[in-house]
N, C-alpha and C positions, 0 to 999 in steps of 0.2 A: 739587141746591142745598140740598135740608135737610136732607144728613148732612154740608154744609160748615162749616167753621169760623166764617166771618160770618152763616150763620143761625143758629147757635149762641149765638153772643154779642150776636147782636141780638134773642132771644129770652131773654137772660137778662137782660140791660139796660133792656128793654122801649124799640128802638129804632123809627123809622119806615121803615127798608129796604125787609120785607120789604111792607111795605104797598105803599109805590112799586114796587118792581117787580111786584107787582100791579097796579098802574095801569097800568104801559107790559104786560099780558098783557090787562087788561083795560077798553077803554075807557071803560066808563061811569065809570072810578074816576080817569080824568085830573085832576081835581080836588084829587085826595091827593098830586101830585106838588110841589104849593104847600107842603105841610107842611113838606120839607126841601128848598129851591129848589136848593141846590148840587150835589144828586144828584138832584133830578128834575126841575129843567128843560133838561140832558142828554138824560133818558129821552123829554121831553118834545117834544125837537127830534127825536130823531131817528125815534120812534116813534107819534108824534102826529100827529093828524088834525086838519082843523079842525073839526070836535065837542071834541074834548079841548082845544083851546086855550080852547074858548069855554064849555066849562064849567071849565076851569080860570082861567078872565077873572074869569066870575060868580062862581067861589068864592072870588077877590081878592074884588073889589068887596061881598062881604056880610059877610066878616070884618073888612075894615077899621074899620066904624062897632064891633066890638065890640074890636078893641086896634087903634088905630090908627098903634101903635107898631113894632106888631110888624115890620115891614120894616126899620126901621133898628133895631130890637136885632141879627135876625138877622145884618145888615151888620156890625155894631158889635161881637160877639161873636168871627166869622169874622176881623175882621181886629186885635181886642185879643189874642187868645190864640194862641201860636206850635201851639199845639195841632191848627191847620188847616192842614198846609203843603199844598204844590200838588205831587199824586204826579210830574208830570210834572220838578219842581227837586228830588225826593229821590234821592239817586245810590241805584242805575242807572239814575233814570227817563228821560233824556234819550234813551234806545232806544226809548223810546214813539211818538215821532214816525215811526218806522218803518212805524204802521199809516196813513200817507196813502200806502203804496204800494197798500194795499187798499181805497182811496176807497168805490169803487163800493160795497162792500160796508156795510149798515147798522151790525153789529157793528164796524167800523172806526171808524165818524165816532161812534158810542158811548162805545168804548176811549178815542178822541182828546179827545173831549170831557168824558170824566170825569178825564183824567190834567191835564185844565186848567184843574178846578177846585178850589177850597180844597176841604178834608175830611179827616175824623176821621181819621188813619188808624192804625186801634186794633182792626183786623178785624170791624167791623163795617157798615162803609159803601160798602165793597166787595159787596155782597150783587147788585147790576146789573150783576154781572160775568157773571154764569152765562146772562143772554141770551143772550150772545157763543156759548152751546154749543149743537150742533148735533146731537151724538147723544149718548146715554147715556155712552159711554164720555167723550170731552171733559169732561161733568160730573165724572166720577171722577175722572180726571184733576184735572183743578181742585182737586176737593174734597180729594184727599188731596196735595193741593200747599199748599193752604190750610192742612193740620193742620200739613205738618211744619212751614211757617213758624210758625204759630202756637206750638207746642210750641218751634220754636228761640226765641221769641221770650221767651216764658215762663221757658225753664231758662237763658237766656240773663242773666250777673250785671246786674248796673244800675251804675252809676260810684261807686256804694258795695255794700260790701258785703251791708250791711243792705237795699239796698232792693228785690232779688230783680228783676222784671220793668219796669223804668219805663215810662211812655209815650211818654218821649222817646225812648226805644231800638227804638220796634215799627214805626216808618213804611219805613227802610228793610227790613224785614221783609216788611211788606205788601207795597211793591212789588216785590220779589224772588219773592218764595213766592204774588202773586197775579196783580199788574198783566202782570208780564214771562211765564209762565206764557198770560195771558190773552191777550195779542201774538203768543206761538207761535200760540198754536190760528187767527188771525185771518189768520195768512201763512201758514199752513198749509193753509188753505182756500183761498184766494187761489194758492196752488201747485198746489191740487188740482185750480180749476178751470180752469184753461188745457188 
């Protein structure tokens, strides 16, 4: 996970990722998953206890009296700027729904649940993907599936010439080079264990 391409840019960004997926590794930090609700109340359902929900309760209820706005910006952000689309409506994502063949499995209802919600997708919010792995290799896998999209994404023109990489141009990127990559590894497991 941190020789991948979304710990990379969420450490250059200075994003909340890699924090959340610390929260779902460890729970006293269930709390931190309120930070960015769109990718960590996913982590949050499917990796959470009830300690984690109820220190993630309490940490609603004490930040509210200091922005008591902040829930409807976040709303109001996510759905003003085309900038969040939902991995699961960027083509190819509609293969995503594939992982309900792996129910049972937690990194399935994960995948599923993060392909259904709004989020950046700019190689950084992606970083709750590398749960999904199992052994060392799977992460490598990942991660240097991660780069090449990244790298295609990068040297890839933008609808002018001048503007080199857009952000408009990286979503389908990400789900190609992370989301669908992260599908394999979850049917693959799923294969393995019958």
């Amino acid at each position: 996970m941190f020789l991948s391409a979304p710990f990379y840019v969420a450490a250059t960004v200075a994003q909340w990722s890699p924090l959340i997926v610390a929260a779902a590794l460890a729970p006293g930090l269930a709390f931190l998953t309120l930070a960015k609700p769109n990718i960590g109340l996913p982590m949050l359902a499917v990796y959470g206890n009830r300690e984690g929900w109820k220190r993630a309760a309490l940490f609603a209820v004490l930040t509210v009296p200091l922005l008591p706005t902040w829930s409807l910006g976040w709303w109001h952000n996510l759905r003003s700027e085309p900038s969040y689309p939902v991995p699961l409506f960027v083509f190819p994502g509609a293969l995503l729904v594939l992982a309900v063949l792996a129910w049972r499995d937690p990194g399935a209802r994960l995948l599923l649940a993060l392909a259904c919600m709004p989020q950046r997708l700019w190689f950084y919010d992606q970083l709750p993907l590398w749960l999904l792995c199992r052994t060392w290799q799977q992460g490598t896998m990942l991660a240097i599936a991660s780069w090449i999209g990244y790298w295609g994404w990068r040297l890839s023109p933008g609808q002018y010439a001048w503007e080199g990489s857009s952000p408009a141009t990286a979503p389908i990127w990400v789900v190609s080079f992370l989301y669908l990559p992260a599908l394999a590894l979850v049917l693959y497991s799923r294969y393995r264990s019958r």
